[in-house]
N, C-alpha and C positions, 0 to 999 in steps of 0.2 A: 310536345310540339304544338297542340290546339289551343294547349295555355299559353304559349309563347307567342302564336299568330293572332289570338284573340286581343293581349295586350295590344303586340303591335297595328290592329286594326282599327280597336279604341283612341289610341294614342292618334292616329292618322286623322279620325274622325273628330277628334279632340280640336285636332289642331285646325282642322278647314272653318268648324266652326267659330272659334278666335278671328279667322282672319277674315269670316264673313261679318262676325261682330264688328271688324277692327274698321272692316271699310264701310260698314253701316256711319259707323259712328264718326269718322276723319274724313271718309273718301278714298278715292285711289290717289288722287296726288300726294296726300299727305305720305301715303304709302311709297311712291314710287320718289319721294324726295327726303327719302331716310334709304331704309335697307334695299328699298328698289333698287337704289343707285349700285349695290353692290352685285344685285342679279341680274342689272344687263349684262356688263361684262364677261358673268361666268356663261349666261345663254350665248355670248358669241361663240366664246372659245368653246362649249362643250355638247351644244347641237349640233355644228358638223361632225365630231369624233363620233358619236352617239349615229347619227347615220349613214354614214360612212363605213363605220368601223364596229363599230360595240354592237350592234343589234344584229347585224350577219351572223359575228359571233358567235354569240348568245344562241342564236338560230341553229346552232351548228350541235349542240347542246355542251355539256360538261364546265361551263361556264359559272351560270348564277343558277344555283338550287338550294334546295330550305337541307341545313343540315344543323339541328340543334346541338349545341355543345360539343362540339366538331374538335376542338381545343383539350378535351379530357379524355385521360388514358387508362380510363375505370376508377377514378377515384369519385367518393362521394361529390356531388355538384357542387355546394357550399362549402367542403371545405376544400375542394379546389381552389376555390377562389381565397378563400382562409392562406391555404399555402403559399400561394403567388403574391397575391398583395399584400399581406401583413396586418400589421394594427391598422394602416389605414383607413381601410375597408368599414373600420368601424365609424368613423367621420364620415368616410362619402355614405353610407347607408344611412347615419345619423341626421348628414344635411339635406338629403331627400327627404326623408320623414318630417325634419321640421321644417323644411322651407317654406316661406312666405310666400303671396303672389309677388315680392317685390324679389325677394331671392329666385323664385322660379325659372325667370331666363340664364342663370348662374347654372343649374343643373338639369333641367329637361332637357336641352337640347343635347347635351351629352350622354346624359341615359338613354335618350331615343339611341341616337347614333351609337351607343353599346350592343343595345339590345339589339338594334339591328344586324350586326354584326356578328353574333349569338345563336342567330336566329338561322340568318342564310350567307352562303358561300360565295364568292361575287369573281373565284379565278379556280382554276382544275387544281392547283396547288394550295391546298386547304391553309397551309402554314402563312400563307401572302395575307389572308384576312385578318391578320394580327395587326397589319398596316390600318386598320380602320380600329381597333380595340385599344392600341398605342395614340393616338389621337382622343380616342372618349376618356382614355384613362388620365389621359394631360388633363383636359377639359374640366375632370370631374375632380381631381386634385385641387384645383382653384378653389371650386366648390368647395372642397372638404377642406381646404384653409382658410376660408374665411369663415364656415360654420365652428370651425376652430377656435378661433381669435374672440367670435360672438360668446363662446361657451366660456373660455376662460375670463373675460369679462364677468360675465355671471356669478361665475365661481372661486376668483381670484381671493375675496375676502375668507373662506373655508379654509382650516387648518387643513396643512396639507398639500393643497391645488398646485403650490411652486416644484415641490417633490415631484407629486404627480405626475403634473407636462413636462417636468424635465426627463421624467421615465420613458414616456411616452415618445415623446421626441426622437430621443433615443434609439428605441426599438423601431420605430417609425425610418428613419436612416439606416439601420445597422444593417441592410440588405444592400443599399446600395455603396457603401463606407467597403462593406466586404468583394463585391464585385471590383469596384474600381481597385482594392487591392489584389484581387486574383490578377487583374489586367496589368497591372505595373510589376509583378513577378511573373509572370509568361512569359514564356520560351519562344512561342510560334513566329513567325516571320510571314511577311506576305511576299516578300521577293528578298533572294537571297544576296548578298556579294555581289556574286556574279553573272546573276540577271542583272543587279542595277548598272555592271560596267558595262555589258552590253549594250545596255539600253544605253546610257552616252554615247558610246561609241558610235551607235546606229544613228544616233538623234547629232553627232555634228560632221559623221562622213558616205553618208546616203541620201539621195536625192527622197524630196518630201512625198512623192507617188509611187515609190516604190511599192511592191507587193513581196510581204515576206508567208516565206513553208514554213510553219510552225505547228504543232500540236496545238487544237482545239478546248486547249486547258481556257477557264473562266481568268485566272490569274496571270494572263499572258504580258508577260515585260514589255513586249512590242508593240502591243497597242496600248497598254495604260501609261507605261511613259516614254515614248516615243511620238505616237502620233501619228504615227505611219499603217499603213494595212497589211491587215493578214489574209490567209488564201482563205481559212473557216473558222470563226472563232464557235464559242460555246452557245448553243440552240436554249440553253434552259428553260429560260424563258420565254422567247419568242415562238419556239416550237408548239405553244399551247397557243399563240395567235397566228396561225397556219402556216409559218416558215417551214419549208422541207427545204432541210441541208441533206439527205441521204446521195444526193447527187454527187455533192461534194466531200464528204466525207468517204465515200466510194474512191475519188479521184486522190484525196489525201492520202489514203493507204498505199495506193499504187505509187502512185508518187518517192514513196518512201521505202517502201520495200523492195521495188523494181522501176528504179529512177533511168537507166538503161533504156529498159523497152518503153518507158511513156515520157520521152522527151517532148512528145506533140503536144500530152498535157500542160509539162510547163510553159511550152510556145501558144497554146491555145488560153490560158490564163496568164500570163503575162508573168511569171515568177521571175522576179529577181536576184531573192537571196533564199539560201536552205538554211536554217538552224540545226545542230546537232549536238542533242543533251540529255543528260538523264531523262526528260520526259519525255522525247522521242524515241529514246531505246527500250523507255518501260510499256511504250504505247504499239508500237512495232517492233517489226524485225528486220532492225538498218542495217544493212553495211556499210561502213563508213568507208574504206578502201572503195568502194564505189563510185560514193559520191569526191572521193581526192581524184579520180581520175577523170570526173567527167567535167567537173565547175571548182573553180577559184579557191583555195583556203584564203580568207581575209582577215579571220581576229580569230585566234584563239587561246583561251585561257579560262582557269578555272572551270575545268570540263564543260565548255559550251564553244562548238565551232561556228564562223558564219562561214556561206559558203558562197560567193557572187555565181549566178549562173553564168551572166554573159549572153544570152539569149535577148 
């Protein structure tokens, strides 16, 4: 870890002194009418978020802390890296090593932003900083395709070299040749049949402000293809930027399990329709003969009921 924060303080220091040189030598205008132009922009949009938002956060802790190698699941460090990225790996190490100061804007700034990412944790959900590592590794791919291209060049006249890269090559794809084929023989679905008739159904004979009861599943038909609202959807994420749904998820169960005694809930939240389906019987413990005597049957098919309250 002191190796890792050393780099990245080097690196920091590296870089203030470049851009003390840069403006020695150009000025600030020259600066601010190249890549300036791109940094006002992102200081509009990302100074209010920043405090506003992110630094409360942060404050709050569980946020942003140094978690080195946060990504490995006891495997040696290197060949972690060996295992995930392939022969690549051997290009992008290769074209840091040789880069030029004319190649160096090609791959520093992606290594920084790797390492960074390496380094420390930036969300309570460790798995979310692969979002900054899936960016260094675009970045640094370019990089290692053009140190590529320069190599073979070099080498093209050597018995062999066409062999070679075509091996290479190869091996270099055959991770991703293989994924996309696992992808095209899966089985899995994200919405079945019979969520997607529903969802028509809802999407051309329900007013657009409705509020539907649904189970708080991430994959909800009703709001990804409808457009309409639900009474709770999935916390996953937001729950680490300080949403408490425990109110409502309290409210949901009753709801559902003793729709009877808490009709003031659905008059106090505004329910319009009830769903009932595999995922609410696996989630509770409905009774359906309930809810047929208290609200509306309107669609059912394919094991999924809607139910209009009428309220």
């Amino acid at each position: 870890m002191l190796t890792g924060i050393s780099v990245f303080i080097a690196a920091v220091i590296y870089g203030i002194c470049l851009l003390i040189s840069y403006l020695r030598k150009n000025g600030p205008r020259e600066l601010l009418s190249g890549w300036g132009l791109y940094l006002l922009p992102v200081l509009i949009f990302a100074v209010p978020q920043l405090l506003f938002w992110t630094f409360g956060q942060v404050s709050e802790g569980g946020f942003v802390r140094g978690y080195f190698n946060w990504g490995n699941q006891g495997d040696f460090y290197l060949w972690f890296y060996i295992k995930n990225i392939g022969v690549p790996l051997l290009l992008i190490f290769g074209g840091i090593c040789a880069c030029s100061r004319r190649k160096a804007p090609l791959f520093l700034p992606a290594f920084f932003l790797w390492w960074l990412g390496e380094l420390i944790v930036f969300t309570p959900n460790t798995y979310d900083n692969n979002k900054l590592l899936y960016v260094a590794y675009l970045l640094l791919c370019l990089g290692a395709a053009d140190y590529g291209v320069d190599l073979y060049q070099k080498l093209k006249a050597s018995k062999g070299t066409k062999l070679f890269a075509a091996c290479f090559l190869f091996f270099a794809a055959l991770s991703g040749v293989l994924t996309l084929g696992r992808e095209w023989t899966s089985k899995y679905q994200l919405f079945s049949t019979g969520q997607v008739s529903l969802a028509e159904y809802v999407a051309e004979n329900t007013p657009a402000d409705a509020v539907f009861l649904t189970t708080n599943r991430h994959n909800n038909e009703i709001a990804s293809l409808t457009g309409r609202n639900i009474f709770c959807g999935s916390d996953s994420f937001l729950y680490f930027h300080g949403l408490d749904t425990s109110e409502r998820k309290n409210a949901l169960r009753l709801m559902f399990e003793q729709p009877a005694e808490h009709l003031d809930l659905y008059e106090k939240y505004n329910i319009s329709y009830v769903i009932i389906s595999a995922y609410e019987h696996a989630e509770y413990h409905v009774s359906e003969p309930a809810f047929y005597e208290l609200f509306t049957p309107v669609y059912s098919q394919k094991g999924m009921t809607l139910y209009k309250t009428g309220l």
